[in-house]
VEXDREN-2710 file (C-alpha; in Angstrom, 1 decimal):
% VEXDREN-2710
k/r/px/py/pz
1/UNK/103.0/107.6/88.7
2/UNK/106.0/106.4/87.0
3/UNK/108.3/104.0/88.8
4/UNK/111.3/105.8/89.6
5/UNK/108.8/108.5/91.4
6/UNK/107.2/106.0/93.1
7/UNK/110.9/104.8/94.3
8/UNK/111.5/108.4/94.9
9/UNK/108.4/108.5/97.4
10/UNK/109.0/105.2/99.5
11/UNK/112.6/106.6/100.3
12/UNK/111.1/109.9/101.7
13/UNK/108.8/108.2/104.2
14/UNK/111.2/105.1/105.3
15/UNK/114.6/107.4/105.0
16/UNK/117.5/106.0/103.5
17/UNK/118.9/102.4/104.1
18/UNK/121.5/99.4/103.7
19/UNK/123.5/96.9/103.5
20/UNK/127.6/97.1/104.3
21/UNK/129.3/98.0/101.6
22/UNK/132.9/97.0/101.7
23/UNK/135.8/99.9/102.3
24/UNK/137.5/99.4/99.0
25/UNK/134.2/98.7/96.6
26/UNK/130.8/99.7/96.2
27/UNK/129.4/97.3/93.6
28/UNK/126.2/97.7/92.2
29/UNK/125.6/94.0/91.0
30/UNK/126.1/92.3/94.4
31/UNK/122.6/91.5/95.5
32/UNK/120.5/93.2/98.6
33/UNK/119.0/90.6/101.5
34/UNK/115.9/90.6/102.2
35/UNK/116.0/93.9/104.9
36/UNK/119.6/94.8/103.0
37/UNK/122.2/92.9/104.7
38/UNK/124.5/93.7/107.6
39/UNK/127.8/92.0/106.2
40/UNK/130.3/93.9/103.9
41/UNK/128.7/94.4/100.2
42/UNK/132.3/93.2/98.1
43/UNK/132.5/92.3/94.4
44/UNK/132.5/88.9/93.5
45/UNK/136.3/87.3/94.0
46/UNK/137.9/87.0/90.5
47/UNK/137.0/83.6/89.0
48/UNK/134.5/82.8/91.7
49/UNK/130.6/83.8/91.8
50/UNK/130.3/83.1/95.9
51/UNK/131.0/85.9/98.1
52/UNK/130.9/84.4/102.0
53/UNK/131.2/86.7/105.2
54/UNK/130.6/85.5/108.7
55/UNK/130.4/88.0/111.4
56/UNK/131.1/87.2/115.3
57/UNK/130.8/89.4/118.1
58/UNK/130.5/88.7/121.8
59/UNK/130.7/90.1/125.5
60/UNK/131.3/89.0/128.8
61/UNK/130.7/90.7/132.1
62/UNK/132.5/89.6/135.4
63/UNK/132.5/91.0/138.9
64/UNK/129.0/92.6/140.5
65/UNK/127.7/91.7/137.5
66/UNK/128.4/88.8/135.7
67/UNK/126.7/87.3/132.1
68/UNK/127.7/86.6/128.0
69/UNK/125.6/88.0/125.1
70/UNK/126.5/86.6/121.8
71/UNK/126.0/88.2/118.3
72/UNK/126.8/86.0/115.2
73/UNK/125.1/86.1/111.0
74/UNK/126.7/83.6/108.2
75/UNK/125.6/85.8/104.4
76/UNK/126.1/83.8/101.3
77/UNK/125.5/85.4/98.0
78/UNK/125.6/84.1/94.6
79/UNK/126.1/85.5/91.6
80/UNK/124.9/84.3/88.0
81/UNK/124.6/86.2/85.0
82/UNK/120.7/86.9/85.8
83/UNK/120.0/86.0/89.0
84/UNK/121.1/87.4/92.2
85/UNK/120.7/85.3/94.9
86/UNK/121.6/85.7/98.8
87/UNK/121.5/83.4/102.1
88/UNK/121.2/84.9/105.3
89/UNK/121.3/83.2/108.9
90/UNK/121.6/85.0/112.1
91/UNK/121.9/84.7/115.7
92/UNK/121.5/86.6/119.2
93/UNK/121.5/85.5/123.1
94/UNK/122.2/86.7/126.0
95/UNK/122.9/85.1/129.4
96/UNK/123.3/86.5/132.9
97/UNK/124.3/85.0/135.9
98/UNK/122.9/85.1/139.3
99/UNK/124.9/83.8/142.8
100/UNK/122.4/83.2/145.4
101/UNK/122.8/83.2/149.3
102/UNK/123.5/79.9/149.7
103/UNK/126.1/79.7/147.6
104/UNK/124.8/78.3/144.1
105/UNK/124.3/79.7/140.7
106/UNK/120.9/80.7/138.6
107/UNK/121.7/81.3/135.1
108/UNK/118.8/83.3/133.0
109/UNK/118.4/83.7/129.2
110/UNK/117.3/87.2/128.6
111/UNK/117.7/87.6/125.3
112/UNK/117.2/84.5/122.5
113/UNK/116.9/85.4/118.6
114/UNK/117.5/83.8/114.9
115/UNK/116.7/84.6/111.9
116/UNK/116.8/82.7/107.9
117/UNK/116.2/84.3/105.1
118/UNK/116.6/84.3/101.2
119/UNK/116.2/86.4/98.2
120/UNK/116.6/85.8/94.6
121/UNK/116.8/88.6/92.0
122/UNK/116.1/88.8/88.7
123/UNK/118.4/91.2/86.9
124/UNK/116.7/93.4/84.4
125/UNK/117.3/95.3/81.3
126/UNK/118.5/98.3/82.8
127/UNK/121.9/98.7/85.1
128/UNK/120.7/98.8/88.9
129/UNK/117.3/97.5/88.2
130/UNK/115.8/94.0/89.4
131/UNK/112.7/91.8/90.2
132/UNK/112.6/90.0/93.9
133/UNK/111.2/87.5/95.6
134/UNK/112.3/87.0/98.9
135/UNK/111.3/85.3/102.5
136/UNK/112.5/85.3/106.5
137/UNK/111.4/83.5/109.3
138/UNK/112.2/85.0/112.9
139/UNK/112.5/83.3/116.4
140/UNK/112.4/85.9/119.2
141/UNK/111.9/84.4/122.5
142/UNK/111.5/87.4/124.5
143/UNK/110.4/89.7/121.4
144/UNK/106.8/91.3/121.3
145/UNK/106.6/88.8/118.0
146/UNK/107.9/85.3/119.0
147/UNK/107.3/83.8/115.4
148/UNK/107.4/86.5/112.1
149/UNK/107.3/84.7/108.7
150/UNK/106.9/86.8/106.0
151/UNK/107.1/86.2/101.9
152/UNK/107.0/89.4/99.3
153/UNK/107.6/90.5/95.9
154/UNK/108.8/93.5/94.3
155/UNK/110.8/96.3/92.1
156/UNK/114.3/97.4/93.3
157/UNK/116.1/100.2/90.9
158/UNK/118.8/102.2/92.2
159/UNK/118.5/105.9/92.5
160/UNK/121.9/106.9/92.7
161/UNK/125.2/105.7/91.8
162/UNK/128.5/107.7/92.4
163/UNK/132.3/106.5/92.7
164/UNK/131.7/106.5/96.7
165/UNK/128.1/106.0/97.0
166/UNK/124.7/104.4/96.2
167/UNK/121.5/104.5/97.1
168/UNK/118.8/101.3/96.3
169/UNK/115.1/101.2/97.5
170/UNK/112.2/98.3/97.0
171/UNK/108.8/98.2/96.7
172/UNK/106.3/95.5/96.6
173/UNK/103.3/93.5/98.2
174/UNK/103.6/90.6/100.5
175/UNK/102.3/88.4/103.4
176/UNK/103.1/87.7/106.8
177/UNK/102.5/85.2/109.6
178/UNK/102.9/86.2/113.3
179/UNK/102.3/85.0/116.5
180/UNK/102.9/87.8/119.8
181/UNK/104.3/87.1/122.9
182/UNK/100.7/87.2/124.2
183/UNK/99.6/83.6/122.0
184/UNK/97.7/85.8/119.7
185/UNK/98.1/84.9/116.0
186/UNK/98.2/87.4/113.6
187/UNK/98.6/87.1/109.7
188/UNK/97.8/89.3/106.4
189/UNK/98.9/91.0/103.1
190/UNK/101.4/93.7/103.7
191/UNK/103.2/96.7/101.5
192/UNK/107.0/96.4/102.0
193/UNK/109.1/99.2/101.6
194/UNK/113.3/99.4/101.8
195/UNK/116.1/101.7/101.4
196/UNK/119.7/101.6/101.3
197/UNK/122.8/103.5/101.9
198/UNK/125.9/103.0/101.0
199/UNK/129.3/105.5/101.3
200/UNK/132.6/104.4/101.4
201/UNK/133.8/107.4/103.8
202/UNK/137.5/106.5/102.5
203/UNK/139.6/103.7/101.5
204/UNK/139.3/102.0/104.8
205/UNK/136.1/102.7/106.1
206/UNK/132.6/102.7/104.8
207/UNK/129.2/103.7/106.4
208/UNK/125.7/102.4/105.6
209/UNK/122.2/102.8/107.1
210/UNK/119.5/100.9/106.4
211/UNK/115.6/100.9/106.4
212/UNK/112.7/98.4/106.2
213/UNK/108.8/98.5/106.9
214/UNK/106.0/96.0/106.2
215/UNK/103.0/97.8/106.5
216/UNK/100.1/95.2/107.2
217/UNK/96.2/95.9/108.8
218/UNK/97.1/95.6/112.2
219/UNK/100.4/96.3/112.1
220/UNK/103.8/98.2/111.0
221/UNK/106.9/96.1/111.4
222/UNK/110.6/97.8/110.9
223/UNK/113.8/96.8/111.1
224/UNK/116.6/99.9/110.6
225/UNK/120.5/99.4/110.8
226/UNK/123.5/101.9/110.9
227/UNK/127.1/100.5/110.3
228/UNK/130.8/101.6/110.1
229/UNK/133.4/99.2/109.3
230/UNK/136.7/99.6/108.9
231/UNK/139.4/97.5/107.2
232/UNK/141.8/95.6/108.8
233/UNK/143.1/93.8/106.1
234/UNK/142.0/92.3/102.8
235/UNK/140.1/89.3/104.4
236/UNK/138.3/90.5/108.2
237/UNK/136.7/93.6/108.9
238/UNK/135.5/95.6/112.6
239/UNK/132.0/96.3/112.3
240/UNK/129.9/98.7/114.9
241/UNK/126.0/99.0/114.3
242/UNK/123.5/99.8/115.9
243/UNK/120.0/98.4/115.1
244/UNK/116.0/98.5/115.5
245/UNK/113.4/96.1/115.5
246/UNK/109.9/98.1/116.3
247/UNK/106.4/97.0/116.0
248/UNK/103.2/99.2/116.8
249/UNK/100.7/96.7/117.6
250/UNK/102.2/94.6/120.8
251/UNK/101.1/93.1/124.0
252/UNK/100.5/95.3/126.7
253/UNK/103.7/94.1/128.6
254/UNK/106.5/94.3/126.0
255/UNK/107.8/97.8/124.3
256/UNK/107.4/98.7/120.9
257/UNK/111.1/99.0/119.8
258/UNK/113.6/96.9/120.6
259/UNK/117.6/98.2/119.9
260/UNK/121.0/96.9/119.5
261/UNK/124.5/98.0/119.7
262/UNK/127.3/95.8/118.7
263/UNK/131.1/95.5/117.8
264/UNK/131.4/93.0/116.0
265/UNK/134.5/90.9/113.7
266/UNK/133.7/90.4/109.9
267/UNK/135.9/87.6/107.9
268/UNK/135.0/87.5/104.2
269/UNK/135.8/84.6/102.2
END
């Protein structure tokens, strides 16, 4: 089967993906991370081959119910003239706060995850087209996996490129490293698959969904994303996403899927 069918056939079954692609450019050459990252996909600043976003968001309850849940991811991606290569570290908690009878305070962490990864690229021949190797190691206290390392490589191409839009997938083998919330350790080849999305909607806004499974022997790990961001101005961003983590083979006391929603503040320098 020739490649770009084979492409064709991994974006049926895991839909269509991606990273953020910034309101006022959709640039093919900036590179992917390695589940397509969540920060604003810009061209490479003039004279520069960095492109830096961080990404804060954060809410606190008061009154019957009181608690903070923090949302934060630092993307660095560098550019050379065959290599792509991106930086990825991200953060969640959450924190609610109990007053008790007699007075005093119990504070509970109910939500605790990071994340590191990195990706280089090797740009081929043809426009859109690229070798990978890439790697991410997850914390999730209170996940059904409290420990996912995984290492791949692959074939990226892009299937479509218009003025407003693009659409990238991946293919390739890898192996992962997992221990559940139960103690169990788990570890074996897997087939990754991704797909991006990327439409800039209009000259301030841009939408992107995005798709990733690792299909191992015992289990299926995803991760999917959708975004809109809108411009504010030619520095920061307002992002809101919602996303999915989902596992098939878990302990018997933690759910399959686990979702976000977020609003979050974007500053790209």
């Amino acid at each position: 089967m020739p490649m770009k069918s084979l492409m064709l056939c991994v974006l049926a079954l895991t839909g269509a993906g991606a990273a953020m692609a910034a309101p006022d450019d959709l640039d093919s050459s900036v590179p992917s991370s390695s589940y397509f990252t969540q920060a604003p996909t810009m061209a490479i600043p003039e004279g520069s081959n960095w492109y830096t976003s961080a990404e804060l968001g954060a809410i606190t309850t008061s009154g019957n119910t009181e608690g903070t849940s923090v949302t934060g991811k630092i993307d660095a991606r560098h550019e050379m003239a065959n290599w792509s290569n991106e930086y990825i570290v991200s953060g969640y908690f959450k924190e609610d706060v109990t007053h008790n009878d007699d007075g005093s305070t119990t504070r509970t962490r109910s939500a605790e995850r990071y994340q590191v990864s990195a990706k280089a690229a090797f740009k081929l021949l043809e426009d859109g087209n690229r070798a990978f190797l890439l790697g991410s190691h997850v914390n999730d206290k209170f996940g059904a996996y409290t420990r996912y390392s995984s290492v791949g490589v692959g074939y990226g191409t892009q299937l479509l490129k218009r003025d407003n839009e693009t659409v990238d997938v991946e293919l390739g083998p890898g192996y992962f490293h997992g221990e559940n919330a139960a103690g169990g350790v788990e570890s074996g080849m897997t087939v990754r698959g991704a797909a991006q999305l990327r439409w800039r909607v209009s000259p301030s806004a841009a939408f992107s969904q995005s798709v990733s499974v690792e299909r191992g022997t015992s289990n299926m790990h995803s991760i999917a994303e959708t975004a809109l961001s809108t411009k504010i101005n030619g520095t920061m961003q307002m992002k809101a996403a919602f996303s999915a983590r989902s596992d098939t083979n878990v302990p018997d006391n933690k759910k399959n899927t686990d979702t976000q929603t977020s609003l979050t503040l974007v500053y790209s320098f």
